[in-house]
PDB file of N, CA, C and O in Angstrom:
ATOM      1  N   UNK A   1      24.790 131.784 117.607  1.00  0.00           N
ATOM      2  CA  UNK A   1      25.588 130.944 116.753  1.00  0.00           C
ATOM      3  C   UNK A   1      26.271 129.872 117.602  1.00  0.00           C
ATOM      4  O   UNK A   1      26.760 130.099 118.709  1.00  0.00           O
ATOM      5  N   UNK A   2      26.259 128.461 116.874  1.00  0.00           N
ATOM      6  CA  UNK A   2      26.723 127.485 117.668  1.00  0.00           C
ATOM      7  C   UNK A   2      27.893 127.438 117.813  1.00  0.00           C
ATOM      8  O   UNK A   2      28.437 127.887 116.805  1.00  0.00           O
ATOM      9  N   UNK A   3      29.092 126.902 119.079  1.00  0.00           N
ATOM     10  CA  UNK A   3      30.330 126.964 118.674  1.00  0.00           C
ATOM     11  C   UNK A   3      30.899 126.661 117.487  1.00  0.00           C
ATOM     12  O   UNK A   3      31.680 127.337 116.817  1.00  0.00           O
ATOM     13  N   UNK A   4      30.326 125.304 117.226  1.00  0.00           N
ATOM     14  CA  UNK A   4      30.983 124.257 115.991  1.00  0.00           C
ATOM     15  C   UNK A   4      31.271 125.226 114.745  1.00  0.00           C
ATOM     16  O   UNK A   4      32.270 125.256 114.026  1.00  0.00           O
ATOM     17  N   UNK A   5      29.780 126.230 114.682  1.00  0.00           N
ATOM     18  CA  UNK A   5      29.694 126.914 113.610  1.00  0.00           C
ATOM     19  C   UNK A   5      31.140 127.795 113.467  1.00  0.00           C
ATOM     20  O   UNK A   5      32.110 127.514 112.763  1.00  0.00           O
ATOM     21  N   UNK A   6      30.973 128.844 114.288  1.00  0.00           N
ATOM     22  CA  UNK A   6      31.967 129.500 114.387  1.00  0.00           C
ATOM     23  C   UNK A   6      33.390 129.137 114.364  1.00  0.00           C
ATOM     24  O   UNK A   6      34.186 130.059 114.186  1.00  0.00           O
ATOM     25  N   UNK A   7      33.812 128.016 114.506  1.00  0.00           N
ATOM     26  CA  UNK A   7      35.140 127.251 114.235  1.00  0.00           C
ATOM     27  C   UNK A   7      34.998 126.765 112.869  1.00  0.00           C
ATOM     28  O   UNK A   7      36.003 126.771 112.159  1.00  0.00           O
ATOM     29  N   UNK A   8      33.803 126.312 112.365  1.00  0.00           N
ATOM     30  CA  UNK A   8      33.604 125.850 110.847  1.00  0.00           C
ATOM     31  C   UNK A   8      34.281 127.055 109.996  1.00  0.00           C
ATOM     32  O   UNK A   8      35.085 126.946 109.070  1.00  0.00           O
ATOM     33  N   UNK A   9      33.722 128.262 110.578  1.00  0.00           N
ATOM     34  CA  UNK A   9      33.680 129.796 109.655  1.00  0.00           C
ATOM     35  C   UNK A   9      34.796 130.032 110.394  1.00  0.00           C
ATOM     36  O   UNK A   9      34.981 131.030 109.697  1.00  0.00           O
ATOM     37  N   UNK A  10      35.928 130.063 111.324  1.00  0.00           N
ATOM     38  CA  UNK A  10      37.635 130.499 111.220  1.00  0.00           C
ATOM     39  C   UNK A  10      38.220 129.551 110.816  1.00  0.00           C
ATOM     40  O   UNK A  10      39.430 129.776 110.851  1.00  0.00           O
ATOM     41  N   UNK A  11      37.928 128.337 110.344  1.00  0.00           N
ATOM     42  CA  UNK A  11      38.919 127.590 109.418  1.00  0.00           C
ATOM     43  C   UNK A  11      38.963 127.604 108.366  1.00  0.00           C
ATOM     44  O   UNK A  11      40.023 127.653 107.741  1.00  0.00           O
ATOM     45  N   UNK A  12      37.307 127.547 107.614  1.00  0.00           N
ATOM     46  CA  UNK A  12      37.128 128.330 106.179  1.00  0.00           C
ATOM     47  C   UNK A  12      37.901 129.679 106.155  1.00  0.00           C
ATOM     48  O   UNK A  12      38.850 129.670 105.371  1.00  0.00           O
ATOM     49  N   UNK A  13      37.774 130.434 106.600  1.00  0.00           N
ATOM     50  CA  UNK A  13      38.238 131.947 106.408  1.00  0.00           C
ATOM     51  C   UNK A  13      40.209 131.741 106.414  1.00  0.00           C
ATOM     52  O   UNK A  13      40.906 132.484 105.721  1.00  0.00           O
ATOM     53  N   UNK A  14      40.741 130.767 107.198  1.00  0.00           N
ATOM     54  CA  UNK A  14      42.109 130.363 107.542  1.00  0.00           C
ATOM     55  C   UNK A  14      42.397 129.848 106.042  1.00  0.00           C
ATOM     56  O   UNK A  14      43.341 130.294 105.389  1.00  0.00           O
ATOM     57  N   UNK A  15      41.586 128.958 105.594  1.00  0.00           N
ATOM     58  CA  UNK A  15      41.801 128.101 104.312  1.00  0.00           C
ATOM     59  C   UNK A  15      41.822 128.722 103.142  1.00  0.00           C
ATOM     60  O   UNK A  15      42.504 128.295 102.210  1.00  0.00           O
ATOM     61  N   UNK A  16      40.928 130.022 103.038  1.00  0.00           N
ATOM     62  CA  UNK A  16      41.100 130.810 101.914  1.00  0.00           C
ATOM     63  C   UNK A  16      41.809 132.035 102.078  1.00  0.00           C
ATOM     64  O   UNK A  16      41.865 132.876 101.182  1.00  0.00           O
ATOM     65  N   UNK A  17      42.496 132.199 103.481  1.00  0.00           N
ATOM     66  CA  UNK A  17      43.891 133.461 103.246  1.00  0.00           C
ATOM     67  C   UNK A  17      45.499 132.443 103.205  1.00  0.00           C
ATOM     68  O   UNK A  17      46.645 132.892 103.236  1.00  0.00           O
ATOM     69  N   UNK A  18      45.035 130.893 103.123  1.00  0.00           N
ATOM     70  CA  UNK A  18      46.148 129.890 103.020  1.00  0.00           C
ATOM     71  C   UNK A  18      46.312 130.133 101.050  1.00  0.00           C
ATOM     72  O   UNK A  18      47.199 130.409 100.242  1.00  0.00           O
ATOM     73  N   UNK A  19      45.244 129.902 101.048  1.00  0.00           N
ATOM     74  CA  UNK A  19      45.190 129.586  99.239  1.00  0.00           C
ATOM     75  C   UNK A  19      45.362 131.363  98.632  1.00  0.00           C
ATOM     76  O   UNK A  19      46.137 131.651  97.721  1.00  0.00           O
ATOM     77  N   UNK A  20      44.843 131.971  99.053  1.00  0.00           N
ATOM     78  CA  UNK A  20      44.910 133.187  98.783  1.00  0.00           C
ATOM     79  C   UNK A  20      46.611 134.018  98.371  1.00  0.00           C
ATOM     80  O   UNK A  20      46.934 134.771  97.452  1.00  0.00           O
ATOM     81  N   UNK A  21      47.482 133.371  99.673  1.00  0.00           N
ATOM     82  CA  UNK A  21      48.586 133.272 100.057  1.00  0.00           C
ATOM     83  C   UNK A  21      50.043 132.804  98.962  1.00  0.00           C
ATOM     84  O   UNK A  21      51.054 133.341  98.509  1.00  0.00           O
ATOM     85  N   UNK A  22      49.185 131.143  98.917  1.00  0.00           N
ATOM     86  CA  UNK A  22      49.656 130.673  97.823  1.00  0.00           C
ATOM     87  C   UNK A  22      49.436 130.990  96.463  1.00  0.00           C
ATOM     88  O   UNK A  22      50.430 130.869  95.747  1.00  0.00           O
ATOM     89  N   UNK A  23      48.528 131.314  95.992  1.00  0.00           N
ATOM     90  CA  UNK A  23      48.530 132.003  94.810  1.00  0.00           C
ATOM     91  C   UNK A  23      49.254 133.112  94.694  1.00  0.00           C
ATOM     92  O   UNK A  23      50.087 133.275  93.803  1.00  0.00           O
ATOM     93  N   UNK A  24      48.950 134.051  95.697  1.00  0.00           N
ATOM     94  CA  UNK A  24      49.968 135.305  95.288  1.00  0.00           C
ATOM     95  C   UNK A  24      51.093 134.852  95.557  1.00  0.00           C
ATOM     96  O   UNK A  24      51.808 135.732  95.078  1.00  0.00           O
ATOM     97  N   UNK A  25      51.910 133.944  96.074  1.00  0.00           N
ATOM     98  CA  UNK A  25      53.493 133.061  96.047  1.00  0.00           C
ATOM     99  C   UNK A  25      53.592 133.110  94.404  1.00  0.00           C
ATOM    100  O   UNK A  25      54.241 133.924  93.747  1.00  0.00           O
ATOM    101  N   UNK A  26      52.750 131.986  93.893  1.00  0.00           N
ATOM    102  CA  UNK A  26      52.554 131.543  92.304  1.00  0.00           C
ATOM    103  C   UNK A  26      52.966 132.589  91.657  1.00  0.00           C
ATOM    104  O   UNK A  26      54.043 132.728  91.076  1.00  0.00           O
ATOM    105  N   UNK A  27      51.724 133.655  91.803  1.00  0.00           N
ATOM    106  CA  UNK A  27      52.073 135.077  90.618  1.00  0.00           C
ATOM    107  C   UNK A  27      53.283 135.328  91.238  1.00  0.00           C
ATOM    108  O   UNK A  27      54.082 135.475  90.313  1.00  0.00           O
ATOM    109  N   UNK A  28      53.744 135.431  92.081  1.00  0.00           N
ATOM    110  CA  UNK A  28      54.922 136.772  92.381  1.00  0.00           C
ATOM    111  C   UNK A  28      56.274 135.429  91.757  1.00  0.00           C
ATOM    112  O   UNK A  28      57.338 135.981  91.476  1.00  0.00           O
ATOM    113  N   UNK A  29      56.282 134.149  91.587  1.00  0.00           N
ATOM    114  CA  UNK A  29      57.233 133.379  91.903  1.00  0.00           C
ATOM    115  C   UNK A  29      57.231 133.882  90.069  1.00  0.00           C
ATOM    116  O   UNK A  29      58.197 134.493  89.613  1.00  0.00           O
ATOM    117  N   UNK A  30      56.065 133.526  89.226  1.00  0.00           N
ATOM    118  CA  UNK A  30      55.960 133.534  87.651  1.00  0.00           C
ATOM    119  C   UNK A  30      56.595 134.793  87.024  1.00  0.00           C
ATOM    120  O   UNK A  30      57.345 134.750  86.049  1.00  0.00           O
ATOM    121  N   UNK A  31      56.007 136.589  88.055  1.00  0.00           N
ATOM    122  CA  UNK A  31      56.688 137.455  87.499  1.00  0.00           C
ATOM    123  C   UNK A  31      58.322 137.378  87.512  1.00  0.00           C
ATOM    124  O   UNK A  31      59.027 137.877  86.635  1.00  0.00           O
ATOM    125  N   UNK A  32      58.831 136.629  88.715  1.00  0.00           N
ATOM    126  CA  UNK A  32      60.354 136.786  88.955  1.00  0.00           C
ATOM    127  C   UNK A  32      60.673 135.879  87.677  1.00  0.00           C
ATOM    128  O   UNK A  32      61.550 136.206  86.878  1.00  0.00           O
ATOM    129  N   UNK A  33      60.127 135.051  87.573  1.00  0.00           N
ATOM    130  CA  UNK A  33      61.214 134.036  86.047  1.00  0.00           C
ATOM    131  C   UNK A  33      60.699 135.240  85.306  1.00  0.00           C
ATOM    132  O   UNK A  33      61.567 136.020  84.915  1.00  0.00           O
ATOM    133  N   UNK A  34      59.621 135.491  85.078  1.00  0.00           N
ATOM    134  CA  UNK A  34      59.418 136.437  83.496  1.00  0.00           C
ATOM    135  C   UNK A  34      60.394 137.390  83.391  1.00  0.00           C
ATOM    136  O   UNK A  34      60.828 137.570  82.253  1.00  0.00           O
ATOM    137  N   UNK A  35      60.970 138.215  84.501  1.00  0.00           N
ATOM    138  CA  UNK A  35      61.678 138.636  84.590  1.00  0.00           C
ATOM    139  C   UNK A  35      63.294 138.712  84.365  1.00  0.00           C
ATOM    140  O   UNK A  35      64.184 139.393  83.856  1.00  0.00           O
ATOM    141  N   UNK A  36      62.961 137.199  85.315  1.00  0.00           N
ATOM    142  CA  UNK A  36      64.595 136.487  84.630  1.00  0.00           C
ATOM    143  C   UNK A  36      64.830 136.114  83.426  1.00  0.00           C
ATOM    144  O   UNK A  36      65.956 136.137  82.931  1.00  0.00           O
ATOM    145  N   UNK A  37      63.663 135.686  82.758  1.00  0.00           N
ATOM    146  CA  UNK A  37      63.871 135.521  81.320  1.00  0.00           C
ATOM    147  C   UNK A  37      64.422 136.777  80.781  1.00  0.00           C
ATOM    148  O   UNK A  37      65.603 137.011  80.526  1.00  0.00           O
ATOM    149  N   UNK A  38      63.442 137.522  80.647  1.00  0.00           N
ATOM    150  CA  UNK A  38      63.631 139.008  79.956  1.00  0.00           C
ATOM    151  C   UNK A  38      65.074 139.462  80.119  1.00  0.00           C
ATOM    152  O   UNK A  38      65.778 139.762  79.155  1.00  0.00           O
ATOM    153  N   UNK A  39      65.421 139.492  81.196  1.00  0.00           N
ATOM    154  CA  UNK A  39      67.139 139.868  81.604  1.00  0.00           C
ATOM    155  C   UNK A  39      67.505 139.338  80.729  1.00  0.00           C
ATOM    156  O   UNK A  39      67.405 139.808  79.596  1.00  0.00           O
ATOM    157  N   UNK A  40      68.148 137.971  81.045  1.00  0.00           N
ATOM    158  CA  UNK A  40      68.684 136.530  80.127  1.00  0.00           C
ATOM    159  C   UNK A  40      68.496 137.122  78.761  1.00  0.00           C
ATOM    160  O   UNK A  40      69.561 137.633  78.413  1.00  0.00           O
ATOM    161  N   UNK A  41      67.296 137.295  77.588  1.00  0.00           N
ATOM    162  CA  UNK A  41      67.524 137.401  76.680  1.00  0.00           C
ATOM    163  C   UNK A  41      67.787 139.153  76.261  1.00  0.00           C
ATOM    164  O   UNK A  41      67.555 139.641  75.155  1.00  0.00           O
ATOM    165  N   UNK A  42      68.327 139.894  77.478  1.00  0.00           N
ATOM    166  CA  UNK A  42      68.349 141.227  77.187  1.00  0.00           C
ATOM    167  C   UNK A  42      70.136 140.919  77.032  1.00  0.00           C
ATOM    168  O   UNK A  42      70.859 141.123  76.056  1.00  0.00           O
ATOM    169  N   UNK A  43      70.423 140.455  78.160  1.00  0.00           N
ATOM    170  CA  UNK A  43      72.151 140.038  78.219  1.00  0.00           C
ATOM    171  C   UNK A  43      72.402 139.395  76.841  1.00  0.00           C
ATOM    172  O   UNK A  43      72.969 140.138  76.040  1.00  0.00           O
ATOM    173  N   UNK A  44      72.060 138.038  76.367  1.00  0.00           N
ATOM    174  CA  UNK A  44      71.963 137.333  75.046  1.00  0.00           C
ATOM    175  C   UNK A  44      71.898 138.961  74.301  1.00  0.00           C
ATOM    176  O   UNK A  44      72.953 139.226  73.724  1.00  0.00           O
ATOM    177  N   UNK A  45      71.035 139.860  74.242  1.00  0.00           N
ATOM    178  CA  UNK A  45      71.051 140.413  72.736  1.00  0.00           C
ATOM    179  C   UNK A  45      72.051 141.503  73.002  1.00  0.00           C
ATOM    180  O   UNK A  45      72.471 142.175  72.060  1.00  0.00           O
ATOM    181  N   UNK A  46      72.535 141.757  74.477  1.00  0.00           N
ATOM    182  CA  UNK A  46      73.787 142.836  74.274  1.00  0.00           C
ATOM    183  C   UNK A  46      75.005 142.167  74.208  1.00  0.00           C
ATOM    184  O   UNK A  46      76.052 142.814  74.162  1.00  0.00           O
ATOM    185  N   UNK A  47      74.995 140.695  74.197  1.00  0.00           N
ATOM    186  CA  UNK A  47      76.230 140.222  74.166  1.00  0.00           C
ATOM    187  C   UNK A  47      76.687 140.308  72.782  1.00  0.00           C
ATOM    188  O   UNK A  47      77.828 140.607  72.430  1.00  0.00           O
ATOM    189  N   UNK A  48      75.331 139.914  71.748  1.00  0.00           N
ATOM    190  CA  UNK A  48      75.729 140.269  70.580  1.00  0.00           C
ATOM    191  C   UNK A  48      75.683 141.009  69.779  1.00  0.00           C
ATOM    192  O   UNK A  48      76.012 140.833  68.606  1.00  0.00           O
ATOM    193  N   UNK A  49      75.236 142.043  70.303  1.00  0.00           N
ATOM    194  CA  UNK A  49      75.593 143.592  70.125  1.00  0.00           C
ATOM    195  C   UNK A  49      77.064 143.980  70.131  1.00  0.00           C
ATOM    196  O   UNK A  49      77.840 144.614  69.417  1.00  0.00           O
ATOM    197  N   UNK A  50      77.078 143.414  71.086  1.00  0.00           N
ATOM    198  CA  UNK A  50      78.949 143.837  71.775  1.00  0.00           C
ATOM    199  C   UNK A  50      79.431 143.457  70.845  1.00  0.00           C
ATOM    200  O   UNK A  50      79.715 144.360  70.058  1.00  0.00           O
ATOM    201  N   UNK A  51      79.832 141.880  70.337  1.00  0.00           N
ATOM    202  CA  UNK A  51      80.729 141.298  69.447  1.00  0.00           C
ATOM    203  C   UNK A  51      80.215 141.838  68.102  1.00  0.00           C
ATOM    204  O   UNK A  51      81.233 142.106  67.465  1.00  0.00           O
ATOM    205  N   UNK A  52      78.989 142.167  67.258  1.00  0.00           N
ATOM    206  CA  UNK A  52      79.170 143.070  65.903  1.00  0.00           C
ATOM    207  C   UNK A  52      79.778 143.949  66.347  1.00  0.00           C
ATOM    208  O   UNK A  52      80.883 143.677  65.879  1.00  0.00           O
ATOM    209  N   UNK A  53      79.981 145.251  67.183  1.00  0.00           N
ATOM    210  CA  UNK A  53      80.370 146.024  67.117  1.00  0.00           C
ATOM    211  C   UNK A  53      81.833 145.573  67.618  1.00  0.00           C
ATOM    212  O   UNK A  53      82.482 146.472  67.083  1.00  0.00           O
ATOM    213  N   UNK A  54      82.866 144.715  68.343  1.00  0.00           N
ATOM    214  CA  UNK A  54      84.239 144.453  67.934  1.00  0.00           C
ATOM    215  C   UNK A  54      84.843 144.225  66.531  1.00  0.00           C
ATOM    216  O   UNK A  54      85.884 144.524  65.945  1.00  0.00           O
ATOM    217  N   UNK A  55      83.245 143.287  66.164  1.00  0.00           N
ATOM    218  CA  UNK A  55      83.693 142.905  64.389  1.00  0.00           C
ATOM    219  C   UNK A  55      84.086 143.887  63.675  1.00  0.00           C
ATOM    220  O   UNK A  55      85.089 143.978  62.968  1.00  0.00           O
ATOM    221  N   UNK A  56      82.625 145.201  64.040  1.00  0.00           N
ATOM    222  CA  UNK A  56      83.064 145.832  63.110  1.00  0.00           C
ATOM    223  C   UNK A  56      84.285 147.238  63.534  1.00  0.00           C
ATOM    224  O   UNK A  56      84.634 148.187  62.833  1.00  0.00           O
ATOM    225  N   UNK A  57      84.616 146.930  64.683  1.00  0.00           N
ATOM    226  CA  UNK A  57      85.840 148.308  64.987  1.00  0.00           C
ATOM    227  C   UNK A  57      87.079 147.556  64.840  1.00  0.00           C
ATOM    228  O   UNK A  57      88.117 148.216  64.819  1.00  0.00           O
ATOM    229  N   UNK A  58      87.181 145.769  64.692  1.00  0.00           N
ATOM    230  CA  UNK A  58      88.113 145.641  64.086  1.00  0.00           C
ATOM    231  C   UNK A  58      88.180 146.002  62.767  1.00  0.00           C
ATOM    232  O   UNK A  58      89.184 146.617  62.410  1.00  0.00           O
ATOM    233  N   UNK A  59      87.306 145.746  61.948  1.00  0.00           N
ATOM    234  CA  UNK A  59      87.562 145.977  60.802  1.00  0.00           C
ATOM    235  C   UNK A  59      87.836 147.128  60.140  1.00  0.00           C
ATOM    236  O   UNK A  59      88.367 147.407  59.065  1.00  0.00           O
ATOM    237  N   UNK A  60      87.208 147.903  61.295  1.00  0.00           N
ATOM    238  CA  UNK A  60      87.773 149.369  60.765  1.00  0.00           C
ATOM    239  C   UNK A  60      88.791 149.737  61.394  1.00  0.00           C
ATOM    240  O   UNK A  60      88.867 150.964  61.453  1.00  0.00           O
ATOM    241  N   UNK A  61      89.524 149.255  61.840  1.00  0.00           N
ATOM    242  CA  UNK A  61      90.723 149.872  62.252  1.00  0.00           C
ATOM    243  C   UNK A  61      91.581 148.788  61.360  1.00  0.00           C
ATOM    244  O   UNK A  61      92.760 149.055  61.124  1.00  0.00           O
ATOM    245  N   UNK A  62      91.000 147.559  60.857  1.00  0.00           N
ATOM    246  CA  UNK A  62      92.532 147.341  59.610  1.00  0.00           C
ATOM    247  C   UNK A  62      91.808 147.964  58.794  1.00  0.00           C
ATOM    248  O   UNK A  62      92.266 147.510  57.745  1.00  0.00           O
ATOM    249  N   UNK A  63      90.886 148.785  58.442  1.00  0.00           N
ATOM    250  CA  UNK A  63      90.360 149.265  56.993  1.00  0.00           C
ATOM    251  C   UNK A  63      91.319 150.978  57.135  1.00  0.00           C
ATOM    252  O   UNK A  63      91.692 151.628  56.160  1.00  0.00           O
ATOM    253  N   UNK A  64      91.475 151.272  58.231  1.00  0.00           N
ATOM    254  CA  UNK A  64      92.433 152.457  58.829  1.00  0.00           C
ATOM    255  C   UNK A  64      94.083 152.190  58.231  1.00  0.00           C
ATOM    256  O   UNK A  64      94.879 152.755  57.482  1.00  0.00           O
ATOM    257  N   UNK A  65      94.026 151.153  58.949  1.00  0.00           N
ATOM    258  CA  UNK A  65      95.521 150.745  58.790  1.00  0.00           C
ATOM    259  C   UNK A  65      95.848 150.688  57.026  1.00  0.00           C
ATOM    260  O   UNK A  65      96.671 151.427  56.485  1.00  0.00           O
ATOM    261  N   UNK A  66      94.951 149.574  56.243  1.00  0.00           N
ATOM    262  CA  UNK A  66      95.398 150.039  54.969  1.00  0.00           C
ATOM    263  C   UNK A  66      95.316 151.220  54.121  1.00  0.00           C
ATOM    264  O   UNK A  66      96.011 151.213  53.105  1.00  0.00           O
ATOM    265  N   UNK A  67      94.407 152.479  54.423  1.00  0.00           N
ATOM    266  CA  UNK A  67      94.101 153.606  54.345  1.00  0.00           C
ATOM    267  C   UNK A  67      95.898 154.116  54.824  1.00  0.00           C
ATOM    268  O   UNK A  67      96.565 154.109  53.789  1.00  0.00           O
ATOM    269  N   UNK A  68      96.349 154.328  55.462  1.00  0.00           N
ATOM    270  CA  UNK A  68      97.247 154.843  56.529  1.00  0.00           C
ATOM    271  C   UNK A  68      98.703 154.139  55.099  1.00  0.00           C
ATOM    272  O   UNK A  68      99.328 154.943  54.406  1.00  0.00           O
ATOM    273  N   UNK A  69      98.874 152.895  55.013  1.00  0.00           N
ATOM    274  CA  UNK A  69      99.994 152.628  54.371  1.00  0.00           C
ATOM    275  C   UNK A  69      99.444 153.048  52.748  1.00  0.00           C
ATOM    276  O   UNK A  69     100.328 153.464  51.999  1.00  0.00           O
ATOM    277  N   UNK A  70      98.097 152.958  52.211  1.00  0.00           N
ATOM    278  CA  UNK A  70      98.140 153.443  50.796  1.00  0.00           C
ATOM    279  C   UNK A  70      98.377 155.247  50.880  1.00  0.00           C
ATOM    280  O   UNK A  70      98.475 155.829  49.799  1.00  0.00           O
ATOM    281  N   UNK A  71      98.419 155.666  51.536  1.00  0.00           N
ATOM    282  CA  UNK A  71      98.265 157.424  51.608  1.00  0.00           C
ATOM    283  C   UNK A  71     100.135 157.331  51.953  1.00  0.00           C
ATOM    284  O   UNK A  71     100.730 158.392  51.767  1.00  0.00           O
ATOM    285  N   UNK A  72     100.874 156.279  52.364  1.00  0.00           N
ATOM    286  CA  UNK A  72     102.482 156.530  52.788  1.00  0.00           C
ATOM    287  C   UNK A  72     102.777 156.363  51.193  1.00  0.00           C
ATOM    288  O   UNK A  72     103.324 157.126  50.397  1.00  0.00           O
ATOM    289  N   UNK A  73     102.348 155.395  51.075  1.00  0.00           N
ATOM    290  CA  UNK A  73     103.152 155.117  49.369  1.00  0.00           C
ATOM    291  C   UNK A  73     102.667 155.589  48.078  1.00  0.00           C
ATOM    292  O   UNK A  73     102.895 155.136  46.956  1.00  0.00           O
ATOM    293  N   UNK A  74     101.954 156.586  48.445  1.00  0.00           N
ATOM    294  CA  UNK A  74     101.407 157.654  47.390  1.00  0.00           C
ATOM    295  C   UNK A  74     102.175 158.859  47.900  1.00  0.00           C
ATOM    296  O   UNK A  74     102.667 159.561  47.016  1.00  0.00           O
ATOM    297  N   UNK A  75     102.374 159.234  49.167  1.00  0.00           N
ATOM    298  CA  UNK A  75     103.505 160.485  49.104  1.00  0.00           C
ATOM    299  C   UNK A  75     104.381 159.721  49.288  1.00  0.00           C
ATOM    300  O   UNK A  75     105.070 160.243  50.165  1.00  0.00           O
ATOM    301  N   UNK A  76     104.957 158.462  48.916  1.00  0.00           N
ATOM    302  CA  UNK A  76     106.446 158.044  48.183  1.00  0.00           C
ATOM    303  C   UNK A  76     106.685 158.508  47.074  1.00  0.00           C
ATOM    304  O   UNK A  76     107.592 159.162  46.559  1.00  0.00           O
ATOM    305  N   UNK A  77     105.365 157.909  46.654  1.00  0.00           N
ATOM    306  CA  UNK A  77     105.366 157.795  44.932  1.00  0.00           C
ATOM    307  C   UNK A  77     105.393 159.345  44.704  1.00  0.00           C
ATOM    308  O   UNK A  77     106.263 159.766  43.942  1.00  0.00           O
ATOM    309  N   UNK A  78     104.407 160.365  45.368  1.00  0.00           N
ATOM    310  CA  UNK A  78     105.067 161.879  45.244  1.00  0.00           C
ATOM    311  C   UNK A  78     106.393 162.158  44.523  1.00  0.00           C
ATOM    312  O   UNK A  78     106.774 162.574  43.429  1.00  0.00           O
ATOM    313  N   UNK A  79     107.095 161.557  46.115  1.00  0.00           N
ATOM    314  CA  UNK A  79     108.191 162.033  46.097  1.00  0.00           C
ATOM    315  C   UNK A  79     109.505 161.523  45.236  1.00  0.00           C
ATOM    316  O   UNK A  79     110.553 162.117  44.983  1.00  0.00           O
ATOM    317  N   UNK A  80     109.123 160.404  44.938  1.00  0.00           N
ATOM    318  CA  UNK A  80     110.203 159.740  43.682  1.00  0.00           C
ATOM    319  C   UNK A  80     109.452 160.822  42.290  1.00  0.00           C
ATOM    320  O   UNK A  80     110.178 160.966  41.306  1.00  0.00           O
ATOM    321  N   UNK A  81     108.861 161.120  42.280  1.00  0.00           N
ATOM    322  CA  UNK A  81     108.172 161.857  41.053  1.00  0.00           C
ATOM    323  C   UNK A  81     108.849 163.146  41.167  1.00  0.00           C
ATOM    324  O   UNK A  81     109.508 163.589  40.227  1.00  0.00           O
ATOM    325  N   UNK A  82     108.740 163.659  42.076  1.00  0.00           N
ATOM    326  CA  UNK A  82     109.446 165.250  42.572  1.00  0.00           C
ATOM    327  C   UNK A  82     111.207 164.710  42.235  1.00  0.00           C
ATOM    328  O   UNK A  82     111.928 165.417  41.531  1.00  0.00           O
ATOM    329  N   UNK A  83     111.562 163.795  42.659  1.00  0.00           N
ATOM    330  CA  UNK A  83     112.797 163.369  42.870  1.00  0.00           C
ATOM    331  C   UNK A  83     113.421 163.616  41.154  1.00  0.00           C
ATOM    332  O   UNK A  83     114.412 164.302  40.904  1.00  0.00           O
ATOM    333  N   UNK A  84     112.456 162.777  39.945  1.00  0.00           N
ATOM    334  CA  UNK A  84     112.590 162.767  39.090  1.00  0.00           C
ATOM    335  C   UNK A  84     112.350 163.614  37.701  1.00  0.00           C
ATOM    336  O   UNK A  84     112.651 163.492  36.514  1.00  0.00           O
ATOM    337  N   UNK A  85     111.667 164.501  38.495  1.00  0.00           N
ATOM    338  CA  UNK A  85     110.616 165.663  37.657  1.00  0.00           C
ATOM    339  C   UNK A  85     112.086 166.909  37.164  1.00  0.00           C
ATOM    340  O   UNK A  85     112.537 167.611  38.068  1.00  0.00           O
ATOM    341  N   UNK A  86     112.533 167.006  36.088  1.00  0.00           N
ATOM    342  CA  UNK A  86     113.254 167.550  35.823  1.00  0.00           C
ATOM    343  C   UNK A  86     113.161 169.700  36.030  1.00  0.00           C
ATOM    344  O   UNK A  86     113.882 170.680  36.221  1.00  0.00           O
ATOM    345  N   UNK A  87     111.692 169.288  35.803  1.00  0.00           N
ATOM    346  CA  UNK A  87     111.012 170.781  35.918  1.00  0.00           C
ATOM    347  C   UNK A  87     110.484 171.013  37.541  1.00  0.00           C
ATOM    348  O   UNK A  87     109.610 171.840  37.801  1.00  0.00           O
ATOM    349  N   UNK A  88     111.047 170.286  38.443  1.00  0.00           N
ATOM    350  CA  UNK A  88     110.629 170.517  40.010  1.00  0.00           C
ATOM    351  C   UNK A  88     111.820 170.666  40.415  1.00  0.00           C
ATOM    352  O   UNK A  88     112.752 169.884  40.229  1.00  0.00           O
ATOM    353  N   UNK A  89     111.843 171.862  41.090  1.00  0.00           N
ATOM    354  CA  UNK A  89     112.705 172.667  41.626  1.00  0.00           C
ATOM    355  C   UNK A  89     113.039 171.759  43.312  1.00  0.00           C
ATOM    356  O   UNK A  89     111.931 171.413  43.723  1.00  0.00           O
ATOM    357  N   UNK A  90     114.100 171.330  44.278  1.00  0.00           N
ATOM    358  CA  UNK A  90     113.977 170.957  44.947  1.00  0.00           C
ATOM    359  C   UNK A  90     114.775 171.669  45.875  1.00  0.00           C
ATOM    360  O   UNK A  90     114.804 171.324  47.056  1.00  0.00           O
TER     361      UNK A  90
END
């Protein structure tokens, strides 16, 4: 084999573990965004996860709270009834 040859065939062989190289850069660079995407819209859907569920533990805790004052002024109202009940012994 002639020299020339043999330098022809380690620069070819150099040129396709260059490109070889770069491509797997490409894929590995494409999985990292796919990735970053996926995060990104995993954060996006627990962010709003998070806020329905403040919506709704606020709301249930004023749905508590008016629960809490209608149950006080029904054992008011009891007790003005007892207060007034001629046949309740006190």
């Amino acid at each position: 084999m002639d020299t020339s040859v043999i330098i022809i065939f380690v620069i070819a062989i150099a040129i396709v573990l260059v490109i070889a190289w770069v491509v797997g850069q490409r894929a590995r660079e494409r999985q990292l965004e796919n990735r970053r995407t996926e995060a990104t819209e995993l954060r996006e859907e627990a962010e709003q996860r998070a806020a329905r569920a403040d919506e709704r533990e606020a709301l249930a805790e004023e749905q508590a709270e008016r629960a809490r004052s209608e149950r006080a002024e029904a054992e008011e109202q009891v007790r003005r009834a007892d207060d007034i009940d001629p046949d309740r012994d006190s």
